[in-house]
N, C-alpha and C positions, 0 to 999 in steps of 0.2 A: 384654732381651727385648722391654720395650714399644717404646726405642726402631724394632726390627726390625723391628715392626706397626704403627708408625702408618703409614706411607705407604699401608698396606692399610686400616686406618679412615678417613681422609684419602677412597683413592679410592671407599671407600660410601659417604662422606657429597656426593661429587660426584656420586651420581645427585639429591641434591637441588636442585641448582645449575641454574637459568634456564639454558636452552637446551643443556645438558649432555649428550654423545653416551656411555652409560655401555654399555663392550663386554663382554659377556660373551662373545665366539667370539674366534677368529684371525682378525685384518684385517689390513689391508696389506703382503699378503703379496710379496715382491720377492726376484729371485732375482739374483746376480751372482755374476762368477769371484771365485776365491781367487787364492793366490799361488804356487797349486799346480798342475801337471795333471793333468786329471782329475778335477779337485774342483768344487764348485759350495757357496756360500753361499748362506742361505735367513733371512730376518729378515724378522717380523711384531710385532703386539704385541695389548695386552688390556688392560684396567682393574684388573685385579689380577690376581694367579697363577691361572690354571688348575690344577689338581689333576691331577699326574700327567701332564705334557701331554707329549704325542708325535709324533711324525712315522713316517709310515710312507710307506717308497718299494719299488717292482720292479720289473724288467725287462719290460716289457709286451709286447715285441719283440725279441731278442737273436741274430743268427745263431750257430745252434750251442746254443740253451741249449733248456731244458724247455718246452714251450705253457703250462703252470703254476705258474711260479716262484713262489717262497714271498715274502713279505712282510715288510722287513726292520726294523728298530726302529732309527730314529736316533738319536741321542742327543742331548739341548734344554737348551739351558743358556741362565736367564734372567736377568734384574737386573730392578731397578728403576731407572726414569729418572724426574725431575722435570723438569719445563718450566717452563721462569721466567717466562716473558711471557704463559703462562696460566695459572700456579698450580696446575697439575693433574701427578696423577701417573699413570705408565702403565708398564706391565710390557713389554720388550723383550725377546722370541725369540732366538735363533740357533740353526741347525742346519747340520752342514757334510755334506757327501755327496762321499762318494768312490767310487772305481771308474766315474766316468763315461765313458762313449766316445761317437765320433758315430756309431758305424754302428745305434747302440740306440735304441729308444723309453722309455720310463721312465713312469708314473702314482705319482703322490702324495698323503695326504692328512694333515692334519693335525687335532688336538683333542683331548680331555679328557673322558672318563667318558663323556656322554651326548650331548657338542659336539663335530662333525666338519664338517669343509669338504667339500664336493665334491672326488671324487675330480677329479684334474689330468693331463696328457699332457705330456711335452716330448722334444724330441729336440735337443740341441745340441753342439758342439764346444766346446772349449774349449783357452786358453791354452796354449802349449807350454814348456818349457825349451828355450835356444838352444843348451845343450850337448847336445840328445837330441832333436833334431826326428825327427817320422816321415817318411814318403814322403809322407803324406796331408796331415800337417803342412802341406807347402812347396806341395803341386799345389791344395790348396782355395785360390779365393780367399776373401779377409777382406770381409764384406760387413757395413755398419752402418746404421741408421737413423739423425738426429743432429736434437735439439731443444736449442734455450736459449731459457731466460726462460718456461718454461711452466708454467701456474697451473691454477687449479682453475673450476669452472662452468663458465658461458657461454662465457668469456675463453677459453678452453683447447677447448672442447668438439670444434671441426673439424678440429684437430689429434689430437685421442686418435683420434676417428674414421678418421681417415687412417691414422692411424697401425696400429691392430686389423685393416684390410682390408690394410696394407702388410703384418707379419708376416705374414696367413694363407699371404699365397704358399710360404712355405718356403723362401725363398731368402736370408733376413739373418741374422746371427748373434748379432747384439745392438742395441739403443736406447745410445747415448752422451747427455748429456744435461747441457750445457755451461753449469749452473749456473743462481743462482735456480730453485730449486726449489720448487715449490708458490706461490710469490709471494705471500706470502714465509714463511720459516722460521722470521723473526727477530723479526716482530712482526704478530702475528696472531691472531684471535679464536679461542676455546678448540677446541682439536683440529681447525683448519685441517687442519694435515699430513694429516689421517686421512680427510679429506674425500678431499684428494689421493691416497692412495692408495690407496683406496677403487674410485676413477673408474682409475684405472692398473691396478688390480690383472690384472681381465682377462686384460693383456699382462705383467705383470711377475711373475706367479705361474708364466709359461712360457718365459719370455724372459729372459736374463741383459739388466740394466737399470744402467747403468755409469756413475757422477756425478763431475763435480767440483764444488766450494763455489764459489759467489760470492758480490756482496757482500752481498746478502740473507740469506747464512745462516752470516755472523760476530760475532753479537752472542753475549756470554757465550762467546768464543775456541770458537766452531762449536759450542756444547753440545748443540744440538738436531742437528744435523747428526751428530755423533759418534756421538748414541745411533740415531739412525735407518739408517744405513747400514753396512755393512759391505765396503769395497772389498779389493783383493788389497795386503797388510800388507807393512811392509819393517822392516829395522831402526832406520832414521832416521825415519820417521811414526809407528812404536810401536801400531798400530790406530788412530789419526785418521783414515784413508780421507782425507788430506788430499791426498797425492800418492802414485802408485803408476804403476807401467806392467806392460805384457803383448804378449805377443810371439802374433799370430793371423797364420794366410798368410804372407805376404813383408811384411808390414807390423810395426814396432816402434810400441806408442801409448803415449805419455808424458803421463801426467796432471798438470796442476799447479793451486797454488790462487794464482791474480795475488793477489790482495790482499797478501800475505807481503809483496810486493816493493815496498811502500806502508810508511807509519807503521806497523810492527810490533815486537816486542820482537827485537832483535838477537840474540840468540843462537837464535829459532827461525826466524827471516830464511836465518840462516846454515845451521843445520840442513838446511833446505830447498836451498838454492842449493849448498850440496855437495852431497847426494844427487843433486840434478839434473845438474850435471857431472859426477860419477862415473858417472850412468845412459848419460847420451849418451857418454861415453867408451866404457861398454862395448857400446850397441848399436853404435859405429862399428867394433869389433874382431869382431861379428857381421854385420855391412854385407854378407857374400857370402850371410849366410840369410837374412835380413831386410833389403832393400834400399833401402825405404820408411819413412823417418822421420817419423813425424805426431804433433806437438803439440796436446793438448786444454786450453783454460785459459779462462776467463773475460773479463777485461776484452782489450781490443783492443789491439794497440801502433800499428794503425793504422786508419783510417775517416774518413768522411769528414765535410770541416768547410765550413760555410756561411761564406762571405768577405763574403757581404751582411752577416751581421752579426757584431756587436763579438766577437770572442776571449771578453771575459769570463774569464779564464784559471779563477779561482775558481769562478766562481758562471754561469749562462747556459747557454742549447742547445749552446754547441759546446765543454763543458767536458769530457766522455769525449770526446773527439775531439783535441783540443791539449792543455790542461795536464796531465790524468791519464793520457795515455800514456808524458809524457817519461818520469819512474821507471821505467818499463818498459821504455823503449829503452836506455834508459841503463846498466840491468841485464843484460837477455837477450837483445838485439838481437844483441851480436855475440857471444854466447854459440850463437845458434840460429845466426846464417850461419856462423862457422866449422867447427860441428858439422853443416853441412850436413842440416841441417832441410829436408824436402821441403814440408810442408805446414802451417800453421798456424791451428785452429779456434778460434773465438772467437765470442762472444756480446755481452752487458750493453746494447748500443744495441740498441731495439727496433723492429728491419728486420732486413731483405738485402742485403749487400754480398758483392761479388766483386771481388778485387784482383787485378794484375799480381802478378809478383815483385818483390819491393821491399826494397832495401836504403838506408839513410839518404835512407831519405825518399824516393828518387829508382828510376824503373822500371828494372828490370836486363833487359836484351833478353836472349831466349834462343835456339838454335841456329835456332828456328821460332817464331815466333808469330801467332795470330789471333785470332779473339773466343772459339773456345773449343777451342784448341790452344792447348800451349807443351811444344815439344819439347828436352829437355837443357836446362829451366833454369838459371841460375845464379844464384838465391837464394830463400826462402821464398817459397811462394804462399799470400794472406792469403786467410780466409774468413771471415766474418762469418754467423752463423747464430740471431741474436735473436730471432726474430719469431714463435715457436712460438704466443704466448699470453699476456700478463700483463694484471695488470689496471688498469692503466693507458693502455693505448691504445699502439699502434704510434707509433713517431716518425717525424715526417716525412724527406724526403730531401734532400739536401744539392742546391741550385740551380747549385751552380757545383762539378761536380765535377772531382777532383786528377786529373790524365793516366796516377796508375795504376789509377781506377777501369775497372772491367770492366759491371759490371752491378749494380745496385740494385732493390729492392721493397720496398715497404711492407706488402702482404697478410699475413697468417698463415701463415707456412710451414713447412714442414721440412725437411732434407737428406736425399740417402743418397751414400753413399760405399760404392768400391768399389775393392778392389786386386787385379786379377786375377792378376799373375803380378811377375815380377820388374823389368819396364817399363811396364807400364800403370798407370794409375790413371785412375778417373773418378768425378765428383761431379756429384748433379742436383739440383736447389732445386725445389719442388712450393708451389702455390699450398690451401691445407689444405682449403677449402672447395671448391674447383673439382675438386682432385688435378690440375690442367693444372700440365705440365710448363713451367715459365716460364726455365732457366738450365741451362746444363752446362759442362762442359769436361772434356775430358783432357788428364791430363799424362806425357809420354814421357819416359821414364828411360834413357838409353845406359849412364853406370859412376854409383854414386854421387858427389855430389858432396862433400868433404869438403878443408875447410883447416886444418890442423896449428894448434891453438892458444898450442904450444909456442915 
């Protein structure tokens, strides 16, 4: 019994602790898909249990239903999480909602006894099964927001900004958010995270907000990451939210966590890299619904490297660029071109990069190209989307750049991406603080591309 309560004495005696952020409401609240359609996950947290805590959701808008829908009671199921790198304990939410549709509006609120959030609005679509798409399923396009390496305060500040006026339009369907998260997750002064999403919540309390790990937040095999998020579960990740995919519009999005494919324990290396080929196996057996394959991962397998100076392989500016890509290429390089991969996102160097299609190394021409066309490529097209926020400062740009570079930035930025239909795709790079649109391109799809790895 006492065991069960210390973490709850523990976190009252952290309202005594110098500079100590002590919650008694629901904060950071964030919403993302399940592994379901239809469904939507909802995780926040607290400094100790709330009493009786609840979530309440209704149709605020429903063609065909009552002007007065009744008020439903979700069901909250909490744990306790400890944080190693600040020694503090926090109580972790989860609430799953089902029966969602896009044609509906929905209000939400959440709390305990006397402690309530403001009521919430959201209208979203979500994830389909490829064995049972709808009509609406395949005609919506997939539209995303995309951030990596985005932190908290100042650092981050023109990008959330951007980001809250991008959402209002009503035209994206989710934030992607290609790791390093909060900057960082791994070691950080007490309740960082909660700073973060604190300043997010705005948008992630309406918004499905959809991560993958980088290397910022594998210290303690993702602990802080595992208890903070909850992505769409598979049977090989087991709830890690480490890798998962979802099937929105004509678009397949396959999450992975790079680091794995680095110094990791071999048996969950492999875990991983099987489920990732069996995923790509079966969206290419779904290639007539979803015809758009796009990779979201963290480090780069390619970017660009300064010739001015020394390689450094180990240690030096141009170490994510040369030595800590090869494991990567060495792994998934020709895992992703024969599984005919259209697109691949990437972060950890902090800029914008814009690549040709590139296969070893070298640019793969495609039936058309320009500075912001490639029609019928014939190998992944790279994108580098770093530059959201950290606190460290943007990296400089590479002076002598490789013949598949396309377009470079150092600003604070962010992406959006868009797959309108079964051949199109396009992507825009935004300057955070201006919103000037500074990069695009589309890309023309004629049949999928895909080579037998058999």
């Amino acid at each position: 019994m006492f065991s069960a309560l210390l973490p709850f004495f523990l976190s009252v005696l952290a309202i005594f602790r110098p500079g100590s952020r002590f919650l008694i409401y629901p904060s950071g609240i964030h919403m993302a898909y399940t592994e379901r359609p239809n469904e939507l996950s909802f995780r926040w947290t607290s400094s100790f249990p709330l009493w009786d805590s609840t979530f309440l959701v209704r149709q605020s808008y429903c063609p065909g239903t009552p002007d007065d829908p009744e008020w439903l009671d979700v069901q909250v199921e909490w744990v306790w999480s400890y944080d190693i790198a600040s020694r503090t304990w926090e109580v972790v939410y989860t609430a799953i909602l089902q029966d969602i549709y896009p044609e509906c509006e929905y209000e939400y609120f959440i709390g305990a006894g006397v402690i309530w959030t403001p009521i919430r609005k959201f209208k979203v679509k979500t994830p389909y099964s490829p064995s049972s798409p709808s009509e609406a399923d395949l005609l919506s396009p997939a539209s995303f927001l995309i951030v990596g390496d985005l932190g908290v305060g100042t650092t981050g500040e023109a990008t959330r900004e951007s980001l809250f006026r991008f959402q209002a339009t009503g035209e994206w369907d989710a934030l992607l958010h290609l790791g390093d998260i909060a900057y960082n997750l791994e070691d950080f002064e007490p309740y960082l995270d909660l700073v973060y999403f604190q300043e997010l919540e705005p948008l992630t309390s309406i918004f499905p907000y959809m991560v993958i790990p980088g290397n910022h937040e594998l210290r303690h095999n993702y602990t802080k990451y595992k208890a903070d998020f909850r992505m769409p579960d598979n049977a090989a990740s087991q709830g890690s939210s480490l890798f998962y995919s979802f099937n929105l519009g004509r678009a397949h999005i396959v999450a992975i966590s790079s680091d794995h494919f680095y110094e990791w324990p071999e048996a969950e290396r492999l875990t991983h890299w099987n489920w990732l080929v069996e995923d790509l196996e079966a969206a290419n057996r779904n290639r007539e619904i979803a015809p758009w394959l796009i990779v979201l991962m963290h480090r780069p397998l390619y970017c660009g490297v300064d010739y001015t100076l020394p390689l450094d392989y180990e240690e030096g500016p141009n170490r994510d660029c040369s030595y800590r890509t090869e494991p990567l290429k060495l792994q998934l390089e020709e895992l992703f071109y024969a599984s005919g991969v259209d697109v691949i996102l990437d972060a950890h160097n902090h800029n914008y990069q814009r690549l040709m299609p590139i296969y070893h190394n070298s640019t793969v021409p495609s039936a058309y190209d320009d500075q912001h066309t490639h029609k019928a490529p014939q190998a992944p097209l790279y994108i580098l989307e770093g530059s959201a926020g950290n606190d460290e400062g943007n990296d400089v740009l590479t002076p002598t750049p490789q013949a598949w570079m396309s377009y470079q930035s150092r600003s604070y930025g962010f992406g959006t991406m868009k797959v309108f239909n079964t051949s199109h795709f396009y992507w825009e790079h935004y300057d955070s603080e201006s919103e000037e649109l500074l990069d695009y391109v589309w890309v023309v799809k004629e049949t999928p591309r895909y080579v037998s790895r058999q």
